[in-house]
C-alpha positions in Angstrom: 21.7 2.0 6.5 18.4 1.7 8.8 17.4 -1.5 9.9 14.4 -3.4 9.0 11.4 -2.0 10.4 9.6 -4.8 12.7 6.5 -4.6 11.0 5.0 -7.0 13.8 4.9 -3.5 15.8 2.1 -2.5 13.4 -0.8 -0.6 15.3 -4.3 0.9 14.0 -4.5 4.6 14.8 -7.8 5.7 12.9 -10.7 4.9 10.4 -11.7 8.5 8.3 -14.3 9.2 5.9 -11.9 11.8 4.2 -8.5 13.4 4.2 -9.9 15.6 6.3 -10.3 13.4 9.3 -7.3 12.1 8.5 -4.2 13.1 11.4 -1.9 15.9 10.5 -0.3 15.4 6.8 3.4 14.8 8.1 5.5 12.0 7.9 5.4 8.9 5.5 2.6 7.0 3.9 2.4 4.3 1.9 -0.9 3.6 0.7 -2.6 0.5 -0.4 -5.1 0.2 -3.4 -6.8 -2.8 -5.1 -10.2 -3.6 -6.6 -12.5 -4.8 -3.8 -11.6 -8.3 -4.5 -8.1 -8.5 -4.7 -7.3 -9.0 -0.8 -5.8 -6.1 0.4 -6.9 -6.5 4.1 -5.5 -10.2 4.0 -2.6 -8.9 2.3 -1.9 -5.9 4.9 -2.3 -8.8 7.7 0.2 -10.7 6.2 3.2 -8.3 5.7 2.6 -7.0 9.7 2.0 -10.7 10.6 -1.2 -9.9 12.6 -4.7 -12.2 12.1 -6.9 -9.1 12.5 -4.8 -5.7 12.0 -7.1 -5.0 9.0 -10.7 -6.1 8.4 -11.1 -9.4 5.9 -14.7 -10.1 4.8 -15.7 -13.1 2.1 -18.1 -9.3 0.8 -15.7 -7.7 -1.5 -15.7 -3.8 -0.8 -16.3 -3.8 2.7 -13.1 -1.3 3.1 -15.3 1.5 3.4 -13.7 4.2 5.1 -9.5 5.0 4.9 -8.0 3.2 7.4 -4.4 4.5 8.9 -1.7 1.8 10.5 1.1 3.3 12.3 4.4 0.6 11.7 6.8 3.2 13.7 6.6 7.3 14.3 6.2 9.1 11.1 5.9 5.7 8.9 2.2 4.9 7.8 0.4 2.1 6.0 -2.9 3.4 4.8 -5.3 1.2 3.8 -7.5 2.5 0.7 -11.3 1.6 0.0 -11.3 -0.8 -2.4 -12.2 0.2 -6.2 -14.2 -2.0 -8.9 -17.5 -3.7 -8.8 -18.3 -4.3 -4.8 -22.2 -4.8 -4.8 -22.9 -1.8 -3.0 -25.6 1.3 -4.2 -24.3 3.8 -7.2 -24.2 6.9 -4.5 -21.9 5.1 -2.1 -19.6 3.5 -4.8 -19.7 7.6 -6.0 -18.2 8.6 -2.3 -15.6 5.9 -2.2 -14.3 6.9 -5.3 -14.0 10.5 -4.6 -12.5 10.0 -0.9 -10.1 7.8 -2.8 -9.1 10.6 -5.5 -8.9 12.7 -2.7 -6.3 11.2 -0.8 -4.1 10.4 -3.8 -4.2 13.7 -4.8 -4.0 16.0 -2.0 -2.3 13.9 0.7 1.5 15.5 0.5 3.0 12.4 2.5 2.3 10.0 0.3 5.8 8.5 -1.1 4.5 5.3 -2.2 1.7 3.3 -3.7 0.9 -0.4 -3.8 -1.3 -1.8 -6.0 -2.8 -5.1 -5.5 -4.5 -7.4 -8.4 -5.4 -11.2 -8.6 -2.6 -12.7 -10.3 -5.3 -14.6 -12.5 -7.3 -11.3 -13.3 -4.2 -8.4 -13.4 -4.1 -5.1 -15.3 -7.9 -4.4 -15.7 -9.0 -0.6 -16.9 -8.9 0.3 -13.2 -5.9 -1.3 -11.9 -4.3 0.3 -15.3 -5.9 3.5 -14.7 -4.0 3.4 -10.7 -0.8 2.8 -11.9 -1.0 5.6 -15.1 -1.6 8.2 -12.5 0.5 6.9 -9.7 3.9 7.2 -12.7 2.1 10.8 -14.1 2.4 12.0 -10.4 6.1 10.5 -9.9 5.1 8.3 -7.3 7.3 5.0 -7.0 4.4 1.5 -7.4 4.9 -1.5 -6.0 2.2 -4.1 -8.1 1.4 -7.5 -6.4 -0.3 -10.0 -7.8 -2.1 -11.5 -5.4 -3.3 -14.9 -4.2 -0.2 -16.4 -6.5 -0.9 -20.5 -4.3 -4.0 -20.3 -7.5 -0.9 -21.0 -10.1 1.3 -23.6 -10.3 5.0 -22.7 -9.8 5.3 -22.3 -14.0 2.2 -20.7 -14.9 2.8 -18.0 -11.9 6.4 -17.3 -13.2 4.7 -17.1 -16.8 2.2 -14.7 -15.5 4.8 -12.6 -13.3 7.1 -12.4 -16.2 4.1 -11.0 -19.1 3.0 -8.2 -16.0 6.2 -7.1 -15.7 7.2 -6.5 -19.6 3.6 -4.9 -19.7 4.6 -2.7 -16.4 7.9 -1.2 -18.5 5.4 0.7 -20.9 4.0 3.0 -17.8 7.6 4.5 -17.9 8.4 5.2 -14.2 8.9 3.4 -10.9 7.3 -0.1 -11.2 8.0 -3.0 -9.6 6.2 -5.9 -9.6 6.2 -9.4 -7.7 3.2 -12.3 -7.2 2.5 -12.4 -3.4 0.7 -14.8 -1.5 -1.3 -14.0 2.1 -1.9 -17.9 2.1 1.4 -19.1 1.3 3.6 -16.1 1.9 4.9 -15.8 -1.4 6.5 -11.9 -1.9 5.9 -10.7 2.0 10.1 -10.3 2.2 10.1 -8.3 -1.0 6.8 -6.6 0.2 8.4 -5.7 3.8 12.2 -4.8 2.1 10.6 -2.3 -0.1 8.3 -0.9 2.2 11.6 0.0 4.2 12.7 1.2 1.3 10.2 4.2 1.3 10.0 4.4 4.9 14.0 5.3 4.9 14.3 8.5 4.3 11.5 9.7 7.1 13.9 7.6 9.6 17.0 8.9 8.5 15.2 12.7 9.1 14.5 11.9 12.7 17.9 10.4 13.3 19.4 13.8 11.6 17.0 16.2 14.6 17.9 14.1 17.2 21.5 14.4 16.6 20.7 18.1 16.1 18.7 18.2 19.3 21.4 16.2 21.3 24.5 18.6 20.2 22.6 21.2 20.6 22.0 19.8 24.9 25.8 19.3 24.8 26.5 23.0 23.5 24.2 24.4 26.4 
């Protein structure tokens, strides 16, 4: 059993227009994906307890490029340009989106998606549309409904409840928890999950460095 991963530790390693420019596809990523006003940067600051790790605006969509956040060696959080209605020209909402496909797609370590929605707004076409093809490719989804402080303790539990009967008709790896960035509602569930995915990427480097260490003993 690995222990938790300190995600204090959190550091950014690059911004990229593409997979392209992204580093070398090796290790673990999980990614983060929301519409452009569901706060995914506040809600990445959160979980690694840093004020500024990832960009917050009060302009929804301003998560232009994909942005890459190393916790440990091999473990990534990836932060995803934000899809739905950011006031921003048809041509560069067009290059978003297909970056976006892109990396969900194509990128091979990938192991785990989180999808982020306003608790008071949850399962629009698009956020609906995330979690279909995140099941179809048999990726395990974590779905957090964000800024969960708006409710009242009854009507968030109400809420919580109806997402998560409505998650069991995707089939497939769902889970789903209210979160607050404010509050800090959901960042232990967040951070025990997220170790979760990470686990088998740590338990591979443990494995070669026993490997490399009998191997220094057998010489």
């Amino acid at each position: 059993m690995n222990q938790p991963l300190n995600y204090r530790n959190t550091g950014f390693i690059t911004s990229a227009p593409d997979i392209r420019h992204l580093p070398n596809d090796i290790g673990v990523e999980i990614a983060f994906a929301g519409r452009s006003n569901a706060g995914k940067s506040s809600a990445l600051n959160r979980i690694t307890d840093q004020k500024g790790l990832a960009r917050t605006s009060k302009t929804p969509g301003r998560t232009q490029l994909i942005n890459m956040f190393e916790v440990v060696n091999g473990c990534n959080l990836i932060d995803l340009p934000g899809y739905g209605f950011a006031q921003v020209p048809l041509e560069l909402k067009i290059k978003w989106q297909k970056s976006l496909g892109e990396y969900l797609q194509k990128r091979e370590c990938l192991q785990g998606l989180v999808v982020l929605m306003d608790i008071r707004h949850p399962m629009k076409d698009l956020d609906q549309q995330m979690v279909s093809w995140a099941v179809e490719s048999r990726l395990p989804v974590l779905v957090l409904l964000t800024k969960a402080d708006k409710l009242k303790s009854g009507a968030r539990k109400k809420q919580l409840l109806q997402i998560r009967e409505m998650s069991q008709g995707f089939g497939g790896d769902v889970q789903v928890e209210a979160f607050s960035s404010l509050k800090g509602i959901g960042v232990d569930q967040v951070r025990r999950k997220l170790d979760e995915w990470f686990a088998p990427e740590l338990e591979r480097q443990m494995a070669l460095l026993e490997q490399d260490e009998q191997a220094d003993e057998g010489e």
